[in-house]
GUMARLO-892567 format. One record per atom (N, C-alpha, C, O): residue number from 1; atom name; x, y, z. Coordinates in pm, whole numbers, plus 32768, in hexadecimal, padded with zeros to 4 digits. Layout:
<rs>
[NUM; CA; [X; Y; Z]]
...
</rs>
This chain:
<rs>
[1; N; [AB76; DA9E; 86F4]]
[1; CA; [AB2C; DA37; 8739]]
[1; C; [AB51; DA3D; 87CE]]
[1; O; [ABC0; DA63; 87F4]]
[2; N; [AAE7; DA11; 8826]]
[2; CA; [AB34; DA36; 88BC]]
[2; C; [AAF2; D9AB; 88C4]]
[2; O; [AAA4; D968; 8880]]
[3; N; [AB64; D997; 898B]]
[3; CA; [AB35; D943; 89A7]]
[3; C; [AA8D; D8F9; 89D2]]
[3; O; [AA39; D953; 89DB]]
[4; N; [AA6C; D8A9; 89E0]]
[4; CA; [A9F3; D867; 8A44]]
[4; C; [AA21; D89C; 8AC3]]
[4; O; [AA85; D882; 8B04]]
[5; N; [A9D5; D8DD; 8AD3]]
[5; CA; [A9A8; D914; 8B86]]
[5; C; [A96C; D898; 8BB6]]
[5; O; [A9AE; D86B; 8C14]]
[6; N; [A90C; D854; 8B9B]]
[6; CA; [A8FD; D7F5; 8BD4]]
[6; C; [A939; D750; 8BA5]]
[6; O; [A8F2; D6EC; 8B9B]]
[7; N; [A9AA; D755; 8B94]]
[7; CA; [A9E1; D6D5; 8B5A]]
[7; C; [A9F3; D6B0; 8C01]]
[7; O; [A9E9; D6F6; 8C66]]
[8; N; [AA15; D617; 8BEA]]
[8; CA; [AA67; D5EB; 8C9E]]
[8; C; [AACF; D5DC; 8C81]]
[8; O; [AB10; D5AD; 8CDE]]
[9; N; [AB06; D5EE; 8C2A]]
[9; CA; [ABAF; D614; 8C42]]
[9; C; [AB9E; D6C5; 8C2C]]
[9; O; [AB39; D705; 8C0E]]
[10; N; [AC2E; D6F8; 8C48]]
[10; CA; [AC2E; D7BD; 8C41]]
[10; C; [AC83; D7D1; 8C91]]
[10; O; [AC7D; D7B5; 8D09]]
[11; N; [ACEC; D80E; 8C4D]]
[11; CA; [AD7A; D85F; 8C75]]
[11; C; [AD5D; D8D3; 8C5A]]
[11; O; [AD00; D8E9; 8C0C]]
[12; N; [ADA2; D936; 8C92]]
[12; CA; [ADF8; D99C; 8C51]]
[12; C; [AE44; D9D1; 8CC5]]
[12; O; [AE22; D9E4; 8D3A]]
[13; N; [AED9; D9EC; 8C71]]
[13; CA; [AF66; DA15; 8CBD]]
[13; C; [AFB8; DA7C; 8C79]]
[13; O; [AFC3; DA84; 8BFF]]
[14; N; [AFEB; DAC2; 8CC3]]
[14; CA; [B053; DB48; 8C85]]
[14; C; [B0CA; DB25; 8CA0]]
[14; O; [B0ED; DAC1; 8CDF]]
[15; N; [B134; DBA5; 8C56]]
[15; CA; [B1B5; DB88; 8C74]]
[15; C; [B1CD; DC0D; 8C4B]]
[15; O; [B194; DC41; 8BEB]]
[16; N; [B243; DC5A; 8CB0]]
[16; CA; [B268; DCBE; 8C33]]
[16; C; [B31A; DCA8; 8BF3]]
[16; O; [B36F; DC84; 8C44]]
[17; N; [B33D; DCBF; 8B75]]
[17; CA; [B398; DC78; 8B33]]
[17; C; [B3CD; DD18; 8B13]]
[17; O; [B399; DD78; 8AD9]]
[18; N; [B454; DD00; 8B58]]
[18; CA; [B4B5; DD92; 8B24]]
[18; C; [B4E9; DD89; 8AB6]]
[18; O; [B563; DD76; 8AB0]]
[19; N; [B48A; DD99; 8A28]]
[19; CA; [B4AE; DD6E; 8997]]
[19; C; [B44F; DDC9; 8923]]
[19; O; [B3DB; DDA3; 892A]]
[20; N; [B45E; DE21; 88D0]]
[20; CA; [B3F6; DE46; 8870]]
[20; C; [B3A6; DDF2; 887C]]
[20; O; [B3C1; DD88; 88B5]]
[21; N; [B310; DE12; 883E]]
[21; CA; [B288; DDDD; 880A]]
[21; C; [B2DF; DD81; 8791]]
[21; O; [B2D6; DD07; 8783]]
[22; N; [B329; DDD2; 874C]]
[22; CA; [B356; DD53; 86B8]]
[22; C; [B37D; DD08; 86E6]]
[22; O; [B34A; DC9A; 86D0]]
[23; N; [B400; DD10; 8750]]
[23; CA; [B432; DC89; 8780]]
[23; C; [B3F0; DC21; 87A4]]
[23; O; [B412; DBAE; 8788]]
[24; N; [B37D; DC47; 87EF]]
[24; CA; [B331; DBF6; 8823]]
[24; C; [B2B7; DBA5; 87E3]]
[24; O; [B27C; DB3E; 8802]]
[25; N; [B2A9; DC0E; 876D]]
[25; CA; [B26D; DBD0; 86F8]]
[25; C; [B2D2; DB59; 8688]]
[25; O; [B2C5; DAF5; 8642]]
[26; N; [B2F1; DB77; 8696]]
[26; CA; [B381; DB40; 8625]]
[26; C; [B36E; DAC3; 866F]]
[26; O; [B321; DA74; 8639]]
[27; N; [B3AD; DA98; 86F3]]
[27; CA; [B3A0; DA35; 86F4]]
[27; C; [B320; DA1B; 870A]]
[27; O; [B2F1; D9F5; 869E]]
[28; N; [B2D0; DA1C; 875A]]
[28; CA; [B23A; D9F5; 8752]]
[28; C; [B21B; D983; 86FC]]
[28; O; [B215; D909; 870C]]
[29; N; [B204; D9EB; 867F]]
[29; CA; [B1B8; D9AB; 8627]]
[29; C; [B243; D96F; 85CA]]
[29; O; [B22A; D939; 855F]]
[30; N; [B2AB; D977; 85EA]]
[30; CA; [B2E6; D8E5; 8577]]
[30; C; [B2BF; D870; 85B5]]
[30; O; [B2E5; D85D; 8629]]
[31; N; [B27F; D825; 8582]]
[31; CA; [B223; D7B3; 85CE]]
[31; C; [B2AC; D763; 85AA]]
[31; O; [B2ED; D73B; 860B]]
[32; N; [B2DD; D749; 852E]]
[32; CA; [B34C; D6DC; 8502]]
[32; C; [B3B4; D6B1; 8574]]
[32; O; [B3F2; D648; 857C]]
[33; N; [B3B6; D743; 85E7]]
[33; CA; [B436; D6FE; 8610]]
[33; C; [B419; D739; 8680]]
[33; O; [B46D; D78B; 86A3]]
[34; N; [B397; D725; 86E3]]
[34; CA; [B352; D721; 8777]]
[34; C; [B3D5; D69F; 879B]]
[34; O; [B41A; D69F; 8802]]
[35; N; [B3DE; D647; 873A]]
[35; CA; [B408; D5C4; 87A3]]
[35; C; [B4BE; D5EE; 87B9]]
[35; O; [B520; D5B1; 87E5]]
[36; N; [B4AB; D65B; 878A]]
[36; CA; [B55E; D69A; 87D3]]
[36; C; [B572; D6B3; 881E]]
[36; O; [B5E8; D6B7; 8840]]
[37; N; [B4FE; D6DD; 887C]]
[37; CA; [B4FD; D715; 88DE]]
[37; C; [B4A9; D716; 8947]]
[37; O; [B4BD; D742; 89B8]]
[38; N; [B42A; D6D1; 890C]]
[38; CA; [B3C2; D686; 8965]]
[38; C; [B3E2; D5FF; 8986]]
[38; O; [B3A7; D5BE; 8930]]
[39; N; [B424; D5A6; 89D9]]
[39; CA; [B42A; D56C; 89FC]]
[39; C; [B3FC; D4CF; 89F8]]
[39; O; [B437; D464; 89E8]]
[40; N; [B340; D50A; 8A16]]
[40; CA; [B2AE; D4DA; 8A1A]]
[40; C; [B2AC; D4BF; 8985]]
[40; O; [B278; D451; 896E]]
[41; N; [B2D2; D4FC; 8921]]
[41; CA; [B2A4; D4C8; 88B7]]
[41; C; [B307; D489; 886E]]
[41; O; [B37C; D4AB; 887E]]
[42; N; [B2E2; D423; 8812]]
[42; CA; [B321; D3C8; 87E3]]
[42; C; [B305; D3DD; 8743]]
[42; O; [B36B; D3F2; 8702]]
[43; N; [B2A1; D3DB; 8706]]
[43; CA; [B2A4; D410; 86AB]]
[43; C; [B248; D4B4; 8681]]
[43; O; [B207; D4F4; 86D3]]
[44; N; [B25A; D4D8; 85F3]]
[44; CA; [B243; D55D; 85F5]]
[44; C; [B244; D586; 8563]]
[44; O; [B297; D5DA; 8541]]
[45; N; [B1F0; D552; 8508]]
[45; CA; [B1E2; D588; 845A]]
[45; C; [B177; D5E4; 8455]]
[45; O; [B122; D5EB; 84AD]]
[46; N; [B17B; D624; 83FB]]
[46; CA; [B13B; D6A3; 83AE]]
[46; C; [B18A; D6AC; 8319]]
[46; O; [B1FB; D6D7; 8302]]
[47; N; [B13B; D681; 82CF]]
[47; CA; [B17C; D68B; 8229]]
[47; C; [B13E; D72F; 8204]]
[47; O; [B155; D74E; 818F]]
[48; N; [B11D; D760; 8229]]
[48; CA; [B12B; D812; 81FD]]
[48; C; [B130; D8A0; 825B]]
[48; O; [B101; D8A2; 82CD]]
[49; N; [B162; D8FB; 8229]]
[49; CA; [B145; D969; 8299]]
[49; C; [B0B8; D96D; 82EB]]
[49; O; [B049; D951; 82BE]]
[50; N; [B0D8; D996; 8364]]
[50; CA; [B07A; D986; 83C7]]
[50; C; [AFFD; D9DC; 83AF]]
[50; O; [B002; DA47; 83EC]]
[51; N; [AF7C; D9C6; 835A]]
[51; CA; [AF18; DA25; 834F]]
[51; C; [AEAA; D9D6; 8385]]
[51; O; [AEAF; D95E; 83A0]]
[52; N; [AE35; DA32; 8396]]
[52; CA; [ADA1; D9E2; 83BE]]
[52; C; [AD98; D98B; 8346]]
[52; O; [ADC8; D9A2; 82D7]]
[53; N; [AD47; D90F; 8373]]
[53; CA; [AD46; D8A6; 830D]]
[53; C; [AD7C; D85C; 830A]]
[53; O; [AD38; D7FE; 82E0]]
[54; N; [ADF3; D839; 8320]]
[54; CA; [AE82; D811; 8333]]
[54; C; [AE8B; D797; 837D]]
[54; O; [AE96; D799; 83F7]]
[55; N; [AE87; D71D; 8332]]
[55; CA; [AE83; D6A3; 83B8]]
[55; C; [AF3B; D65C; 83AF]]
[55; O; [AF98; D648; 8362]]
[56; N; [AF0E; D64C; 8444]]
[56; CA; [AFB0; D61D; 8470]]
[56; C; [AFA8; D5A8; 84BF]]
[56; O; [AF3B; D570; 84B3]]
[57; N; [AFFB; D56B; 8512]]
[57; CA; [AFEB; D4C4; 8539]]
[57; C; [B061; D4DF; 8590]]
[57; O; [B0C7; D514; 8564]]
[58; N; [B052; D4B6; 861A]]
[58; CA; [B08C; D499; 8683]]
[58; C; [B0C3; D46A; 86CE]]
[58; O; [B0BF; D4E4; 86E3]]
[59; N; [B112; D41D; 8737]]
[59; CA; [B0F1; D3BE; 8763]]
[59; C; [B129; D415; 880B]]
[59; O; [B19D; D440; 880C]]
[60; N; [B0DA; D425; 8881]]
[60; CA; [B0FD; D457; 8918]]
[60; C; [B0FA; D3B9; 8953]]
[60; O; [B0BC; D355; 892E]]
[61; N; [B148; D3CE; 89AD]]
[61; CA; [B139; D370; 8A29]]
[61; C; [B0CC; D2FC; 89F8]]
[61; O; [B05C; D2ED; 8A29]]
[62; N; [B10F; D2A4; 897D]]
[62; CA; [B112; D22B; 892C]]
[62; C; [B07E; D233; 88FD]]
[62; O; [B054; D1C0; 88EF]]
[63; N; [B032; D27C; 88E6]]
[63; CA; [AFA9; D29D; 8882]]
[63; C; [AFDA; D2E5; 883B]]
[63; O; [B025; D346; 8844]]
[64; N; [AF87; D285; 87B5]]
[64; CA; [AFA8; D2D6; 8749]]
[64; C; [AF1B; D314; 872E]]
[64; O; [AEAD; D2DC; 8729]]
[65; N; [AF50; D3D2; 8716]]
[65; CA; [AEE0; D409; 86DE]]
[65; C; [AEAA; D457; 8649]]
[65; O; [AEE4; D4AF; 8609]]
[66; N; [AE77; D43D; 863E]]
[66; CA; [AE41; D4B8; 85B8]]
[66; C; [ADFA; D533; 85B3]]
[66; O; [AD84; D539; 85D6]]
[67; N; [AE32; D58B; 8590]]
[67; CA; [ADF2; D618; 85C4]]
[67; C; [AE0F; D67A; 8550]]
[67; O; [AE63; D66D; 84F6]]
[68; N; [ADB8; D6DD; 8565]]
[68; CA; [ADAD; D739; 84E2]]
[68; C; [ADB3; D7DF; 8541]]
[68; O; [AD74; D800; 85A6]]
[69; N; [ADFA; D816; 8509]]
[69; CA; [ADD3; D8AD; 8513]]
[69; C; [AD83; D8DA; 8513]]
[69; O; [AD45; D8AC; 84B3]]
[70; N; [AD3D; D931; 854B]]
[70; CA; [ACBE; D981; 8584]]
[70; C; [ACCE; DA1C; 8597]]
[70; O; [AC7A; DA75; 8589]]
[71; N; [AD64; DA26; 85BF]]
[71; CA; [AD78; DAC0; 85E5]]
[71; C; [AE31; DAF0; 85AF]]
[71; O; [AE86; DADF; 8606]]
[72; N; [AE59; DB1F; 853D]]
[72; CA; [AEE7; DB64; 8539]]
[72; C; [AEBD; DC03; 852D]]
[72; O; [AE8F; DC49; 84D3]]
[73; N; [AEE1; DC15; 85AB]]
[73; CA; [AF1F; DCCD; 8589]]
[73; C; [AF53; DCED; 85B8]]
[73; O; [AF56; DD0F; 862E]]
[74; N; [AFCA; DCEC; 8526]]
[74; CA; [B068; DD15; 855A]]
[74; C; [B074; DD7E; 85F0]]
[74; O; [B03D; DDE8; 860C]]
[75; N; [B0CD; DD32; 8635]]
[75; CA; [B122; DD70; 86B5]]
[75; C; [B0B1; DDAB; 8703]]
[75; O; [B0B1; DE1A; 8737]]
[76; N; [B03F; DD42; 8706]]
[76; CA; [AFB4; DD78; 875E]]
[76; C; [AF85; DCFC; 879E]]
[76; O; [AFA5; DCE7; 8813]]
[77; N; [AF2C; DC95; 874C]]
[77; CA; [AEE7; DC13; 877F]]
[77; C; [AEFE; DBAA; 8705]]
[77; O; [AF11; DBC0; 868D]]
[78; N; [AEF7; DB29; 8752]]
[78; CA; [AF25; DABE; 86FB]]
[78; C; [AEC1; DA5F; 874F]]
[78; O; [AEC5; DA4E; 87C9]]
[79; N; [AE62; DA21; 86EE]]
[79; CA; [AE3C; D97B; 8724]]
[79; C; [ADFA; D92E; 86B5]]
[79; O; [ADD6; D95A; 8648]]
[80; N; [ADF1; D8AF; 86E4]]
[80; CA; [ADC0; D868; 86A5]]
[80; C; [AD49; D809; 86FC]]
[80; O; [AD3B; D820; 8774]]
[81; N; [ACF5; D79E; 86BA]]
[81; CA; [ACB1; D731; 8721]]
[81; C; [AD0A; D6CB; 86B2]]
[81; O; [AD44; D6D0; 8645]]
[82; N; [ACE0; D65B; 8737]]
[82; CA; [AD42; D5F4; 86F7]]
[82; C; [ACEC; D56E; 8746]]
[82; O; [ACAA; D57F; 87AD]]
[83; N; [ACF8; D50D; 8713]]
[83; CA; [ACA7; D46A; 8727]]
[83; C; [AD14; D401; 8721]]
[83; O; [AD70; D3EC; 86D3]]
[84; N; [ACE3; D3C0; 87A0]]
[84; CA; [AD38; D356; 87AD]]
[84; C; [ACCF; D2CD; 87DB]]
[84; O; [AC5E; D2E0; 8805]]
[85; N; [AD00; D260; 87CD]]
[85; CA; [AC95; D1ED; 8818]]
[85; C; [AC56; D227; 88A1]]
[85; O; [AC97; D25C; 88FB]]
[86; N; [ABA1; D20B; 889C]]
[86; CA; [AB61; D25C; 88F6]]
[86; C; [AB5D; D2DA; 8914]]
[86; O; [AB0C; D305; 8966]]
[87; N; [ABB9; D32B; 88CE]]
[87; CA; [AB88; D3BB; 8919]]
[87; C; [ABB1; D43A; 88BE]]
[87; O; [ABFE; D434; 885D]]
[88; N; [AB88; D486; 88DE]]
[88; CA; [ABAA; D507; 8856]]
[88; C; [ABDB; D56F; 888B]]
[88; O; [ABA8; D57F; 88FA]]
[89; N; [AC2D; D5C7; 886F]]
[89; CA; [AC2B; D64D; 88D2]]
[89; C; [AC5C; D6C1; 8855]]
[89; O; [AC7F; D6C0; 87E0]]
[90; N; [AC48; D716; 88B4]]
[90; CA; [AC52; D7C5; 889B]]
[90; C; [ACCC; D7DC; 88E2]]
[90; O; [ACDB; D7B5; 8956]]
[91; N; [AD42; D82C; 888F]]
[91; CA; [AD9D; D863; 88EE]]
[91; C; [ADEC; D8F5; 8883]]
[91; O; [AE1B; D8F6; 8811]]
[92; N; [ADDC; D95E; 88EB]]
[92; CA; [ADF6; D9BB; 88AA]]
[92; C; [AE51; DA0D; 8919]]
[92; O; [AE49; DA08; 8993]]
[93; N; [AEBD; DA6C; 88B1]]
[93; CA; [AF2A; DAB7; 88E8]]
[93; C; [AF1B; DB60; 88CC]]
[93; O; [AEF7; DB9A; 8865]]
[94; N; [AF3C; DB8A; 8935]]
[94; CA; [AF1A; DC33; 8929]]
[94; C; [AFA4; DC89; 8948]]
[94; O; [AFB1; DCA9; 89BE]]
[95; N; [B002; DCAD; 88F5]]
[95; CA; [B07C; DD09; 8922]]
[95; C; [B040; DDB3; 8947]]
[95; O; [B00A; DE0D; 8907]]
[96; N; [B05E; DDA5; 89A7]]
[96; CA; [B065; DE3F; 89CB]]
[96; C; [B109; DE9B; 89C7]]
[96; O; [B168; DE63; 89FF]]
[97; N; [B124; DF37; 897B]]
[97; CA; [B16C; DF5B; 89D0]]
[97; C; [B15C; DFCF; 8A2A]]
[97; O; [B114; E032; 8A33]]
[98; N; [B1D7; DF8B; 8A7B]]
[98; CA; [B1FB; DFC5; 8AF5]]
[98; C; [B25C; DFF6; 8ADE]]
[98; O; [B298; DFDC; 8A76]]
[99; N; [B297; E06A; 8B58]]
[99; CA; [B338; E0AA; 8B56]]
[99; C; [B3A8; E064; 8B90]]
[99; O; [B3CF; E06A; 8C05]]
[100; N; [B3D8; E01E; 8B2D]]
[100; CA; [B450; DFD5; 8B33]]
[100; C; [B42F; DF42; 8B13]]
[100; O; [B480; DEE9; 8B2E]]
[101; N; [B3A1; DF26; 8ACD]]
[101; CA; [B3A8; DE96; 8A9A]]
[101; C; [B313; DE63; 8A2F]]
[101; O; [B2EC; DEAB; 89D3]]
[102; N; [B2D4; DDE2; 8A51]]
[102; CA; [B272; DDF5; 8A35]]
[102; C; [B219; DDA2; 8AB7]]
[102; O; [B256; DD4E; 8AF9]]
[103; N; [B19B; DDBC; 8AD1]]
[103; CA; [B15E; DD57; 8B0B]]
[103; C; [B0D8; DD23; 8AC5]]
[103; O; [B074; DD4E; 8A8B]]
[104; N; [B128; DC81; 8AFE]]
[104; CA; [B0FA; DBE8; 8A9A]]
[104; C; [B065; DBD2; 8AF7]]
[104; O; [B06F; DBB4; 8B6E]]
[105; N; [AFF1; DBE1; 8AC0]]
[105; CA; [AF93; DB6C; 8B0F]]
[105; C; [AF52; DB0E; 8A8E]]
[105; O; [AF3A; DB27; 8A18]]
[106; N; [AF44; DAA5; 8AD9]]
[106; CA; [AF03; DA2B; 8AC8]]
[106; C; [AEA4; DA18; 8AF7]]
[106; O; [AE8E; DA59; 8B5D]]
[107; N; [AE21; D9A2; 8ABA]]
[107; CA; [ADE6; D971; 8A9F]]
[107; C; [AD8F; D900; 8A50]]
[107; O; [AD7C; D8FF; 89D7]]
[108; N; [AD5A; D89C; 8AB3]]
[108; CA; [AD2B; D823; 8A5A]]
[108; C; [AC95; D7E9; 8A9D]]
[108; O; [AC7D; D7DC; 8B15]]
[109; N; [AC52; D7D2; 8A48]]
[109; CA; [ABFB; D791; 8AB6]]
[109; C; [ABE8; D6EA; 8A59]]
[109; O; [ABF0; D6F5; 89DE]]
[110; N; [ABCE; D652; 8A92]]
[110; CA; [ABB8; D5EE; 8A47]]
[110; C; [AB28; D59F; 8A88]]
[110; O; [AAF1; D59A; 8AF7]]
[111; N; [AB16; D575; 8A26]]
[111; CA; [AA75; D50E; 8A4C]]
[111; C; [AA94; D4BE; 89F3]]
[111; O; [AAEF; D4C6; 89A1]]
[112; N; [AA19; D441; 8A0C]]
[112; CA; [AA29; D3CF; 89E2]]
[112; C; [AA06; D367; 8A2A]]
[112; O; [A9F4; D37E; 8AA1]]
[113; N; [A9F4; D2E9; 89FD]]
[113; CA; [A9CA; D257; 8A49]]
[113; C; [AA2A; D27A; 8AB6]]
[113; O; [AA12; D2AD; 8B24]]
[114; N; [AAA5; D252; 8A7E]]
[114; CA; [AB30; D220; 8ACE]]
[114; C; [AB59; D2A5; 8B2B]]
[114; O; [AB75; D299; 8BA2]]
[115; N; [AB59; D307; 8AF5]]
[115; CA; [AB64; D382; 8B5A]]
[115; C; [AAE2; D38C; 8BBC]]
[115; O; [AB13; D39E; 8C2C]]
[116; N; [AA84; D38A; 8BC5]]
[116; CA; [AA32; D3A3; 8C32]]
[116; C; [AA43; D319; 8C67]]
[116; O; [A9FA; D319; 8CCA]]
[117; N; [AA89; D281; 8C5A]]
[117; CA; [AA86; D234; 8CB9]]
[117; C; [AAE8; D23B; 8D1A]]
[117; O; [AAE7; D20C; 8D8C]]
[118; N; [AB63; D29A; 8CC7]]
[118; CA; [ABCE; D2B0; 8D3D]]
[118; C; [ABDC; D340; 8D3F]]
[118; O; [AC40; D361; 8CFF]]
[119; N; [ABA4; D396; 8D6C]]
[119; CA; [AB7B; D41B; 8D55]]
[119; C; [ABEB; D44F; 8DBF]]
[119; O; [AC3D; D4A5; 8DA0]]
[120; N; [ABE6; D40D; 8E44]]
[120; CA; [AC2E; D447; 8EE5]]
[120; C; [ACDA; D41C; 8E9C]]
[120; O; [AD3B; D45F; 8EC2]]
[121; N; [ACE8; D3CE; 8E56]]
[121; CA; [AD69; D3DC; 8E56]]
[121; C; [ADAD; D41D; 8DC6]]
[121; O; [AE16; D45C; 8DB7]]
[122; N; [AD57; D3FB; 8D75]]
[122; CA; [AD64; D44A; 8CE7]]
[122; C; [AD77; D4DD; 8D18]]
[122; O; [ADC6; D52B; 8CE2]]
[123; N; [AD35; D4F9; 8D70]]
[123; CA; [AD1D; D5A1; 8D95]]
[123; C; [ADC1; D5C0; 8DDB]]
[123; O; [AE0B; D620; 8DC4]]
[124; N; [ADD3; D566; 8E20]]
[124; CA; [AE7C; D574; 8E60]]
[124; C; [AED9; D55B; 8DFF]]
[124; O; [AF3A; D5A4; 8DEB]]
[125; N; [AEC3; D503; 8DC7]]
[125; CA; [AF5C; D4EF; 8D67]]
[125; C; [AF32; D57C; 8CEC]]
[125; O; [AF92; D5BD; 8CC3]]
[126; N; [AED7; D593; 8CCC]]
[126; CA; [AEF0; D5E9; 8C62]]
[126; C; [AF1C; D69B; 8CB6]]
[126; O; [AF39; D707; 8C83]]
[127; N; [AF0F; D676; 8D31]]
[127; CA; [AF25; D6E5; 8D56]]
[127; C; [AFC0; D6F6; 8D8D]]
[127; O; [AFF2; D763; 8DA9]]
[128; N; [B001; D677; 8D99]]
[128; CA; [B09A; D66E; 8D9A]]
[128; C; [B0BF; D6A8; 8CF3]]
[128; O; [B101; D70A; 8CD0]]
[129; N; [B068; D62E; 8C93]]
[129; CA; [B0C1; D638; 8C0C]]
[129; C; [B09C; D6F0; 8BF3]]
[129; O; [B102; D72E; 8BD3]]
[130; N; [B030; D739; 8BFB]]
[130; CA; [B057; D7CC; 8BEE]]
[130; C; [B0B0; D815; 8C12]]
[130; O; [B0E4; D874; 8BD8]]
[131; N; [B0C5; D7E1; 8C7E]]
[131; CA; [B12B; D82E; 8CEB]]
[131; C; [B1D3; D807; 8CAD]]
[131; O; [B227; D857; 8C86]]
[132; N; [B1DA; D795; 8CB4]]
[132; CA; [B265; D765; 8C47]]
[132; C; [B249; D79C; 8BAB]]
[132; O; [B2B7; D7A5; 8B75]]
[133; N; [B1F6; D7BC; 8B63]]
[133; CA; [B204; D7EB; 8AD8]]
[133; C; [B227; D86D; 8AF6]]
[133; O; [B27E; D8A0; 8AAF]]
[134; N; [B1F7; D8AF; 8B50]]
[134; CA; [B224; D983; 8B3C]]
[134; C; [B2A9; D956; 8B97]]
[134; O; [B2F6; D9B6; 8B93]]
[135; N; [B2DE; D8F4; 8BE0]]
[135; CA; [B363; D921; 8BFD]]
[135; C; [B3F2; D8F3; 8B94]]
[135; O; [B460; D921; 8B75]]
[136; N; [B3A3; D882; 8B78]]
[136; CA; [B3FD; D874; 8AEA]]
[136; C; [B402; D8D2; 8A6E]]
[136; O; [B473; D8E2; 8A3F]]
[137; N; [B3B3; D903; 8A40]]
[137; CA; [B37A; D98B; 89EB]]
[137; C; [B3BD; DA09; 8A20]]
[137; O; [B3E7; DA5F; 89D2]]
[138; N; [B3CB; DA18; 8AC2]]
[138; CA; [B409; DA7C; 8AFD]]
[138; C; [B4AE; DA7E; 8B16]]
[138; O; [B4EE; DAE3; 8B32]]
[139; N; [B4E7; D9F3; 8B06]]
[139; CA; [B54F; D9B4; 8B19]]
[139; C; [B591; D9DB; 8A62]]
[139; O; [B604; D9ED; 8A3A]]
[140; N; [B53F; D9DB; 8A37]]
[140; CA; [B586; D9A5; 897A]]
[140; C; [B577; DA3E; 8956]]
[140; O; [B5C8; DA52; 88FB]]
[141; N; [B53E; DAA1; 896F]]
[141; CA; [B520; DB1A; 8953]]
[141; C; [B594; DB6C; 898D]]
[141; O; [B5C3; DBC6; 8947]]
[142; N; [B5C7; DB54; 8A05]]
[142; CA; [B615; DBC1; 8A49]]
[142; C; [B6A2; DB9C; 8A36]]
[142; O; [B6FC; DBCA; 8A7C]]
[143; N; [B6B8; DB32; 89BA]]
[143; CA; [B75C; DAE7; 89B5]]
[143; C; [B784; DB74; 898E]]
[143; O; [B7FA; DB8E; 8977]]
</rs>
């Protein structure tokens, strides 16, 4: 699934992480325990291994969300869309490797009532919270 090209919210950010594709997969997708090391998140369940189909429940920067898998392939791309009050989004992860690590990009795009009424700042804060998820991800990968 890719993002909305035309949503009014839309990120996407890189990082490169001096860590295998597994490492970087490994943690990735243990959704159970993002809140070890993500900061931003507070909570973080998934009752089965991470496959398409797969719904899991959230909670970022005090919304709680619900979201399902859309994309696992192993030590390649990972996303899901996920719905919260007013707005829905797409967000998907792409590992590349490189020589001497992997490189992480991201992507999300969201719409909705509540997202297109605050679109100018939804568009900034989600573009901080990207920027803080690959350095925490880049931070927990290179221990």
């Amino acid at each position: 699934m890719k993002i909305n090209p035309h949503a009014p919210v839309k990120q996407a950010k890189q990082i490169m992480i001096y860590a295998a594709p597994e490492k970087v997969w490994a943690v990735l997708t243990d959704i159970n325990h993002w809140v070890n090391w993500n900061d931003k998140i507070t909570q973080a369940y998934v009752a089965q291994t991470p496959s398409v189909g797969v719904r899991f429940d959230w909670k970022v920067n005090g919304a709680k969300i619900k979201s399902i898998l859309h994309t696992v392939e192993i030590n390649k791309s990972f996303g899901w869309s996920g719905t919260t009050f007013g707005g829905a989004a797409i967000h998907n992860w792409y590992l590349s490797v490189q020589t001497g690590g992997t490189l992480v990009n991201v992507e999300e795009s969201m719409e909705g009532w509540l997202v297109l009424l605050f679109k100018n700042k939804m568009n900034k804060d989600l573009e901080k919270d990207m920027q803080f998820w690959l350095e925490m991800l880049k931070k927990e990968c290179e221990k």
